[in-house]
Backbone as a printed PyTorch tensor [residue, N CA C, xyz], in Angstrom:
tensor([[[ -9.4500,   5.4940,  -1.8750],
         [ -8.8610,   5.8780,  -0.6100],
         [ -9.8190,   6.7560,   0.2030]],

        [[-10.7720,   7.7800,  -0.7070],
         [-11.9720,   8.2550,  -0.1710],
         [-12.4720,   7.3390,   1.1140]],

        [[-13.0350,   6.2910,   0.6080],
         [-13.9090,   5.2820,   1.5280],
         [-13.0040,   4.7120,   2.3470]],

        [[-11.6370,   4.6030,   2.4790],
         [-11.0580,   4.4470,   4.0640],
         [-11.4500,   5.4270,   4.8400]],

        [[-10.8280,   6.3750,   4.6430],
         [-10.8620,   7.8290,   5.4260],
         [-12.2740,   8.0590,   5.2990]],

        [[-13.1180,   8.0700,   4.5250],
         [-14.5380,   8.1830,   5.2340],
         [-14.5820,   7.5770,   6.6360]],

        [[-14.5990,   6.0620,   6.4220],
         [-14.8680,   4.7450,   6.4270],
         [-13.7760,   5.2400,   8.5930]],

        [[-12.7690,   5.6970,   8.2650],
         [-12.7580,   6.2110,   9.9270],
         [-13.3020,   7.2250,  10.6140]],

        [[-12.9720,   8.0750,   9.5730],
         [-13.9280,   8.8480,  10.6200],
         [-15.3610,   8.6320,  10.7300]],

        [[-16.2060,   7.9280,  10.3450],
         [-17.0340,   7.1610,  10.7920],
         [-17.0600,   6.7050,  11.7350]],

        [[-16.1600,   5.7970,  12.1710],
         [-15.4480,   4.6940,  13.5310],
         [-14.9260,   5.8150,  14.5370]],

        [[-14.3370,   6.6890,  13.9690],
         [-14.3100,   8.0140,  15.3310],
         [-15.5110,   8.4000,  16.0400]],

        [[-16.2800,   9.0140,  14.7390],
         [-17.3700,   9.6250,  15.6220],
         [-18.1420,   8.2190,  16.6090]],

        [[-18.3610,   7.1130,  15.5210],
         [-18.9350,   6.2600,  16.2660],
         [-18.9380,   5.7020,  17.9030]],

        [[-17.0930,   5.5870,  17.9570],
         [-17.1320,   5.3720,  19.0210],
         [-16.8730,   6.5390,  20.4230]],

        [[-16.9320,   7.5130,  19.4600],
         [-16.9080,   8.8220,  20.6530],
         [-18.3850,   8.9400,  21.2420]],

        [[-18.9580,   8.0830,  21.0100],
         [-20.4640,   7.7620,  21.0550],
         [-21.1630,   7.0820,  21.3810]],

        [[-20.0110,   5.6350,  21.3720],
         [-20.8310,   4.7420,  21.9000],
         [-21.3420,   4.1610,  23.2230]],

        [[-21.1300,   4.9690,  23.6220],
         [-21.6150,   4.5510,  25.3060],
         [-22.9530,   5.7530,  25.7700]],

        [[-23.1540,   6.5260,  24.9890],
         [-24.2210,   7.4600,  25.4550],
         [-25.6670,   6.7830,  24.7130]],

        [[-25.5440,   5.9110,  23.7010],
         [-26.8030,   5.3270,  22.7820],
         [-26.5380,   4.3290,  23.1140]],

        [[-27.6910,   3.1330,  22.5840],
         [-27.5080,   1.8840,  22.0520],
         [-27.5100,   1.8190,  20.8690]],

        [[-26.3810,   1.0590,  20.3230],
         [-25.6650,   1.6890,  18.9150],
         [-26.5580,   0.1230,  18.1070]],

        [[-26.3780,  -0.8720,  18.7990],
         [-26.3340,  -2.3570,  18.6260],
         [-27.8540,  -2.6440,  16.7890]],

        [[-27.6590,  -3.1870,  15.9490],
         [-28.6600,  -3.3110,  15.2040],
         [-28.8320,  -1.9360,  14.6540]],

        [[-28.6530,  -0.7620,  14.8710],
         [-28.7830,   0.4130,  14.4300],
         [-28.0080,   0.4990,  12.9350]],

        [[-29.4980,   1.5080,  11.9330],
         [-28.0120,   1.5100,  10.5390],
         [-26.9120,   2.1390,  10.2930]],

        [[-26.5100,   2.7340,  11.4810],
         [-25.2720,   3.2810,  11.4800],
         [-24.3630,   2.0190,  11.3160]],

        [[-24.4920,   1.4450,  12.4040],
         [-23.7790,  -0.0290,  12.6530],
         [-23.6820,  -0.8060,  11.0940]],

        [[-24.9120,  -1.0000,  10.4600],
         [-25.1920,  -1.8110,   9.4070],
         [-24.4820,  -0.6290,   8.4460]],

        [[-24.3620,   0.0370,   8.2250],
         [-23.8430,   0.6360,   7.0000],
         [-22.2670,   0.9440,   7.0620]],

        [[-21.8010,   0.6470,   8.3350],
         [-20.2870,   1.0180,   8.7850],
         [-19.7870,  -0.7850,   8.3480]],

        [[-20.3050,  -1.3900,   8.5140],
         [-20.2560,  -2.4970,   8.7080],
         [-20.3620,  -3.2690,   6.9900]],

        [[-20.9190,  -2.9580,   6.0280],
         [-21.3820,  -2.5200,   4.9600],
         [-19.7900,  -2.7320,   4.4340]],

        [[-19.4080,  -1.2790,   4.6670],
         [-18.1800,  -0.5310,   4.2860],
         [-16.8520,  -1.0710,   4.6150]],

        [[-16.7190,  -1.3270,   5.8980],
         [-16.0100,  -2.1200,   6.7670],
         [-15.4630,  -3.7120,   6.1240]],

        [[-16.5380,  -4.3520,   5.4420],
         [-16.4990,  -5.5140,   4.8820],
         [-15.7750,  -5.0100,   3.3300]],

        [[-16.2090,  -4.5640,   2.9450],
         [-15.7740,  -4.1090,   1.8330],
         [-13.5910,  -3.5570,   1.5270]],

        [[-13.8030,  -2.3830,   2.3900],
         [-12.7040,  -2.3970,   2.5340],
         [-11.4970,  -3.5890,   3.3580]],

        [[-11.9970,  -4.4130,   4.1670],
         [-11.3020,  -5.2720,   4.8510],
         [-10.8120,  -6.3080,   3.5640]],

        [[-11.9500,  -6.8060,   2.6920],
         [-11.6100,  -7.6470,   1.3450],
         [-10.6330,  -7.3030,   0.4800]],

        [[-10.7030,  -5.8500,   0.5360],
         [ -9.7890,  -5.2810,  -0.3840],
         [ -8.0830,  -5.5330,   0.2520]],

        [[ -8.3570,  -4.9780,   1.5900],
         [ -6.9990,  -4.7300,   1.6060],
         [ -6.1270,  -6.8260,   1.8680]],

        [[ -7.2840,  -7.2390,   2.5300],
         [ -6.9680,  -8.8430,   2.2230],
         [ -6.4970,  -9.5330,   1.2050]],

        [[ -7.3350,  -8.9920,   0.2590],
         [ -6.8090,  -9.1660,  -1.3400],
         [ -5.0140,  -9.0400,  -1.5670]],

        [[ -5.0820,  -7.6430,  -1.0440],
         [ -4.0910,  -7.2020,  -1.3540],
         [ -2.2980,  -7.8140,  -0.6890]],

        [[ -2.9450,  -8.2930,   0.6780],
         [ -1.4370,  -8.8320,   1.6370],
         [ -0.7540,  -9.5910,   1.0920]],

        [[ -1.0830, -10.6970,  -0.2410],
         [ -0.1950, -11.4290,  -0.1940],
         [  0.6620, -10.7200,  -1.7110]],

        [[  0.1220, -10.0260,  -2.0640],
         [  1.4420,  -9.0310,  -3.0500],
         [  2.1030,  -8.3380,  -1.5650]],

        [[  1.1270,  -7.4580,  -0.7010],
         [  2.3620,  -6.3960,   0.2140],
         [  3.4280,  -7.3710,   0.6340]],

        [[  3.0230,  -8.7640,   0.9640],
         [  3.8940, -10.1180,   1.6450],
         [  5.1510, -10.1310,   0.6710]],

        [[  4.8740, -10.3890,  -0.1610],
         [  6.3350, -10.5490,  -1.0700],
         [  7.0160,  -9.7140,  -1.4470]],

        [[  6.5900,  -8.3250,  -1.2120],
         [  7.6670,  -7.7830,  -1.1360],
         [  8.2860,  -6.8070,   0.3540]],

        [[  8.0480,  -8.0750,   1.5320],
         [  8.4000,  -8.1160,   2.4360],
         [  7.8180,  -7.2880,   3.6350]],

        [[  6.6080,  -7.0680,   3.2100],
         [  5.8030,  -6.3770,   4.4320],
         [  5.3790,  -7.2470,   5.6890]],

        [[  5.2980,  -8.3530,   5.6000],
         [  5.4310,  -9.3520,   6.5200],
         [  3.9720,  -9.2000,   7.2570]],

        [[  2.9140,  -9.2550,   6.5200],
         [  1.1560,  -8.8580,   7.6630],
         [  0.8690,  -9.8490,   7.6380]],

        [[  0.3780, -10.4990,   8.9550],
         [ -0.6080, -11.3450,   9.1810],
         [ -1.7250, -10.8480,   8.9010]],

        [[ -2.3350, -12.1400,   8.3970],
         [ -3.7110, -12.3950,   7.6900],
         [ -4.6070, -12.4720,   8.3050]],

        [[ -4.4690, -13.5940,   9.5740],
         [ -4.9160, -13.7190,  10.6010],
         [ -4.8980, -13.0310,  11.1600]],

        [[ -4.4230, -12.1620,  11.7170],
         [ -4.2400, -10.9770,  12.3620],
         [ -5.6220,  -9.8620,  12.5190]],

        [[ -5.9740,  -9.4050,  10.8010],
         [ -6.7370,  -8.8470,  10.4720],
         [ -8.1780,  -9.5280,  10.0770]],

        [[ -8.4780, -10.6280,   9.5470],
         [ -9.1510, -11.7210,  10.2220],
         [ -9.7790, -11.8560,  11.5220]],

        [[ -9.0330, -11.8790,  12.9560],
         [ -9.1920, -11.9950,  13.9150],
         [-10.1720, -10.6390,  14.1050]],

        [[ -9.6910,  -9.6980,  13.2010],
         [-10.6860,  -8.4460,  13.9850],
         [-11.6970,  -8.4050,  13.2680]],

        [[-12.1460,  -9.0040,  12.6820],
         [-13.1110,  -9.1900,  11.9970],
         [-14.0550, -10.1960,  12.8550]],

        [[-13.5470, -11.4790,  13.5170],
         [-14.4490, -12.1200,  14.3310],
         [-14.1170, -11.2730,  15.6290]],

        [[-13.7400, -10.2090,  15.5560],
         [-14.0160,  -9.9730,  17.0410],
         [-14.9940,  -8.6310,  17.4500]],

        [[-15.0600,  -8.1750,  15.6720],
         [-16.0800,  -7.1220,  15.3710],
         [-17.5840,  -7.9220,  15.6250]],

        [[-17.7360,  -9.4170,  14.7920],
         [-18.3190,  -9.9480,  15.0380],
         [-19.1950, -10.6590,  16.1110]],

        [[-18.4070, -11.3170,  17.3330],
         [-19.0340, -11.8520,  18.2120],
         [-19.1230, -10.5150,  19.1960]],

        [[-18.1800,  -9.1270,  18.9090],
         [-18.9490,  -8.1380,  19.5380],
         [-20.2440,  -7.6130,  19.6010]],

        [[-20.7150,  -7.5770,  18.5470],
         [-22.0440,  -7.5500,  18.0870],
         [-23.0570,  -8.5190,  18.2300]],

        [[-22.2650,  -9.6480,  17.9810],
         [-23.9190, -10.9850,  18.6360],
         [-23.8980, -11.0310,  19.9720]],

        [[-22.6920, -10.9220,  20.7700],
         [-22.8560, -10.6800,  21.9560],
         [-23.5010,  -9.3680,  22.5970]],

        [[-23.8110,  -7.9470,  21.8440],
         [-23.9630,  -6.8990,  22.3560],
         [-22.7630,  -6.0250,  23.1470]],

        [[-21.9660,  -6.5760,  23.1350],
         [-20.7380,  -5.9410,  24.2470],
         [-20.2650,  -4.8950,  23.7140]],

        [[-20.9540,  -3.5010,  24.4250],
         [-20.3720,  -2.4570,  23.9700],
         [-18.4800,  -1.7600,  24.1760]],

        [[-18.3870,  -2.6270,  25.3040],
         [-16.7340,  -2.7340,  25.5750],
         [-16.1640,  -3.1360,  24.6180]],

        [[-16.2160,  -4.5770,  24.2370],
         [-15.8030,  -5.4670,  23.0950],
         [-16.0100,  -4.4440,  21.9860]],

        [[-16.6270,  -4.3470,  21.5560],
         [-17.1960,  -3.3530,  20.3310],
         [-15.9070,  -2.2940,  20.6500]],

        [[-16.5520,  -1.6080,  21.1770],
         [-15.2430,  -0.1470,  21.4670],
         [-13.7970,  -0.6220,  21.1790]],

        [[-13.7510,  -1.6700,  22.0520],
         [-12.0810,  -1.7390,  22.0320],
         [-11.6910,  -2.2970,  20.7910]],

        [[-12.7200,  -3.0570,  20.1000],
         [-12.0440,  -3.7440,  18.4950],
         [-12.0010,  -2.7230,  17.7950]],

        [[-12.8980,  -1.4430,  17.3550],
         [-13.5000,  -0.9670,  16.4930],
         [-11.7530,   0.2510,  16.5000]],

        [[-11.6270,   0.9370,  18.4330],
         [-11.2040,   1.9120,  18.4730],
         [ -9.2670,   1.4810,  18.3330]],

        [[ -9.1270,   0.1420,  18.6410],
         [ -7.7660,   0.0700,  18.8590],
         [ -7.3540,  -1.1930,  18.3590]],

        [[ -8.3070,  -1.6300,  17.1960],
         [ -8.3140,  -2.5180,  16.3090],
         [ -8.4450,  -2.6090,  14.7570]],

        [[ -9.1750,  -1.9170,  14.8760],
         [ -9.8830,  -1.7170,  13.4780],
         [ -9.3300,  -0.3620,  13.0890]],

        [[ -9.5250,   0.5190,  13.3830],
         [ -8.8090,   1.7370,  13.4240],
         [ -7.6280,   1.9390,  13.0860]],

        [[ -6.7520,   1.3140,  13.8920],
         [ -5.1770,   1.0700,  13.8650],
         [ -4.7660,   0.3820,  11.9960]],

        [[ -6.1200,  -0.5830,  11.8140],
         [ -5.4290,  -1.3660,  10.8340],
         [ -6.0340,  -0.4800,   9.2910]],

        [[ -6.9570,   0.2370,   9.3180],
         [ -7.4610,   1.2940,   8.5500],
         [ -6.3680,   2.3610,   8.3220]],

        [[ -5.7580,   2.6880,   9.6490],
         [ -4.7280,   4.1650,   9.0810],
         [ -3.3340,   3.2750,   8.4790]],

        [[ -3.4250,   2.0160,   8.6730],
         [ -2.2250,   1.5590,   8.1200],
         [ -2.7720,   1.3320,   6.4840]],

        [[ -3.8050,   0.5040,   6.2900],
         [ -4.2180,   0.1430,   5.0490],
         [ -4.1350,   1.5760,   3.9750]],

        [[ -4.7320,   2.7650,   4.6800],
         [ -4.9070,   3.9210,   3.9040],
         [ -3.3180,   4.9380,   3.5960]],

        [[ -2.6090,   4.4250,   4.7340],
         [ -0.9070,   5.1350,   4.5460],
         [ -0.4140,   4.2560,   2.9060]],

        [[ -0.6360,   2.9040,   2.7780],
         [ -0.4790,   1.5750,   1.9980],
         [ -0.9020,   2.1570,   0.7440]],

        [[ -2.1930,   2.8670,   0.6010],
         [ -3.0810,   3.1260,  -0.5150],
         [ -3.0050,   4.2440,  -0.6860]],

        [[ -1.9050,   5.3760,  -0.1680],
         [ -1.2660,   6.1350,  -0.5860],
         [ -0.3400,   6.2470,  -1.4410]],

        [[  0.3890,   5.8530,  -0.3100],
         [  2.0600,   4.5240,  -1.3820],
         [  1.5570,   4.5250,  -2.5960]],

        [[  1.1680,   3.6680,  -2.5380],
         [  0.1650,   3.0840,  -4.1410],
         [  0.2730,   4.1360,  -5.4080]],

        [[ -0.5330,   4.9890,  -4.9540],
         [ -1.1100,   6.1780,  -5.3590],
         [ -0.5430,   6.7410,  -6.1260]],

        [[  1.0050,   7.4270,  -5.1020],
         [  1.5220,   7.7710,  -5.3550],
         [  2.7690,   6.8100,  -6.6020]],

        [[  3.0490,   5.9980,  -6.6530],
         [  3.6920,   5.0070,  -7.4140],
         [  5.0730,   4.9260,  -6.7890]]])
């Protein structure tokens, strides 16, 4: 659960930031991104147990922000970027990490 909550506030500072640098190819990017993949598998892994017992997440859903992290980046679009990272990715991190609390806790 460490490496969620790293793993945002990372994506905080990042994007409180991203418009003063060019972030694009940088290893910030590559190592958030790193992490990002990592945890996204996990919690993917995980939807179709949260599914049955009626959490109801699209797959696709979280998927989608994944190609949209993606063609943000081959495209360069620091907008695109911002808005997946800050009100996409973000959003689905404090949910995954509330989830992996739960857990935790039993």
């Amino acid at each position: 659960m460490e490496e969620i909550k790293g793993l945002i506030h990372d994506i905080d500072v990042y994007t409180e930031h991203i418009f003063e640098h060019e972030f694009f190819g940088g290893v910030e990017l590559k190592r958030m991104g790193e992490h990002l993949e990592k945890v996204y598998m996990d919690f993917l892994n995980l939807i179709p147990s949260l599914n049955k017992i009626g959490m109801n997440i699209d797959k696709n859903l979280v998927l989608g922000q994944i190609s949209n992290l993606t063609e943000a980046i081959k495209r360069k679009d620091l907008v695109l970027l911002f808005d997946t990272l800050r009100y996409e990715i973000l959003d689905t991190l404090h949910f995954y990490c509330e989830i992996r609390e739960l857990m935790e806790r039993g």
